[in-house]
C-alpha angles and dihedrals in degrees: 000000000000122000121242125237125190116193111187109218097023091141095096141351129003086002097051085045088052097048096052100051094049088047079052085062093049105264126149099236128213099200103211115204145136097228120078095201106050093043088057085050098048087039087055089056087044097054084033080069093052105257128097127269135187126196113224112189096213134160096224079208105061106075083217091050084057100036086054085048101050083037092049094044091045086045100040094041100026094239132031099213101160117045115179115190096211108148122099139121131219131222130202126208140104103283079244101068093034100117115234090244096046082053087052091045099052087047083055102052100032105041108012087061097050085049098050087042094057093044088049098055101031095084100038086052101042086054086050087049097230135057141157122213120192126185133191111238122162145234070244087064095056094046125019113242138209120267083006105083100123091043094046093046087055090049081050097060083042091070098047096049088050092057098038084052094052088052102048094038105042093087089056082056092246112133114208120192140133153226131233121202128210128205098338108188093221128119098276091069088039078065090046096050095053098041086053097048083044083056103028089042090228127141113273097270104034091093100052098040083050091060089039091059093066092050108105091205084060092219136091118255124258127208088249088065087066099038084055094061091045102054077056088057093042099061143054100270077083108052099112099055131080144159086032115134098188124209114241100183105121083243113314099125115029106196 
């Protein structure tokens, strides 16, 4: 029987990059997103690779949203054995001029939902005796940067959560780590970008090329890249590691 694999925010992206490579290992994926449009599209290339899919409307931020994910993919595939944490958002701006209530959101967004993600899971996989429970940091989330302080100090957390999980669930046989990104040319750094040349009065661009010259692989990185490390982290070649969040940048920090 094929495993089942839910990745939150897989309608687009480093999440629709992650989804199709696990459906490329055979995994039955439950693709987790809050619009409609863009999981039916990103279920359509799963089934297109031969396994089963299933689209779950869900707000990564609301602890119910997530409780009715992890329940409708246990209930739908008959076990939820590779949970990915994927969806987040980033904001740019001077911690100065961050608002109180966009703090709170990307908290939110970034942390809450890995928090309700791995309270959700925890018990279905410790009945089912295995899991495997896999959360986005960031390259943010190893060294604090510049116009990214909200979004650093949840990748961060990230990072915490990840380790205090893998403590308190390896005796139920369920593995958590994560995964840090460096410079993904996706639509979320295209924002960056933007929002830093607006406050560094630089040409659109500049930003971006200036954090891909420090890459050693001299290229930006491509969802693929992540979804590489985390079918690593999917399957059993991984069994005997647990509380790593592992830096995917191309070199660009070297911890």
């Amino acid at each position: 029987m094929a495993q089942t694999a839910i990745v939150t925010g897989s309608g687009q992206g480093i999440g629709k990059g992650i989804a199709l490579q696990l459906a490329k290992d055979g995994f039955n994926i439950v693709v987790a997103d809050l619009n409609e449009i863009t999981a039916a599209d990103t279920v359509k290339e799963v089934e297109a690779l031969g396994v089963k899919a299933l689209a779950v409307v869900t707000n990564v931020a609301d602890e119910t949203s997530v409780k009715n994910l992890i329940a409708a993919a246990n209930e739908h595939f008959g076990s939820v054995d590779v949970l990915v944490n994927n969806a987040g958002i980033a904001q740019v701006g001077t911690i100065e001029e961050e608002s109180a209530e966009d703090f709170d959101k990307i908290f939110q967004i970034n942390v809450n939902s890995v928090f309700y993600g791995i309270k959700a899971a925890a018990p279905v996989m410790r009945a089912q005796g295995h899991g495997k429970i896999i959360n986005a940091s960031s390259i943010a989330g190893h060294t604090g940067m510049e116009l990214l302080g909200p979004y650093s100090a949840t990748k961060f957390a990230i990072r915490g959560l990840t380790q205090a999980a893998a403590q308190e669930l390896a005796k139920d046989h369920i593995t958590v780590n994560g995964y840090a990104p460096g410079i993904v040319l996706t639509p979320m750094w295209d924002l960056i970008d933007k929002r830093m040349s607006e406050i560094h009065n630089v040409p659109i661009g500049d930003s971006l090329k200036q954090y891909m010259s420090g890459i050693a692989l001299g290229r930006g990185e491509q969802p693929q890249d992540i979804a590489n490390m985390v079918s690593f982290l999917a399957s059993d070649k991984s069994d005997y590691i647990t509380g790593q969040t592992y830096i995917v940048d191309g070199g660009m920090l070297y911890n």
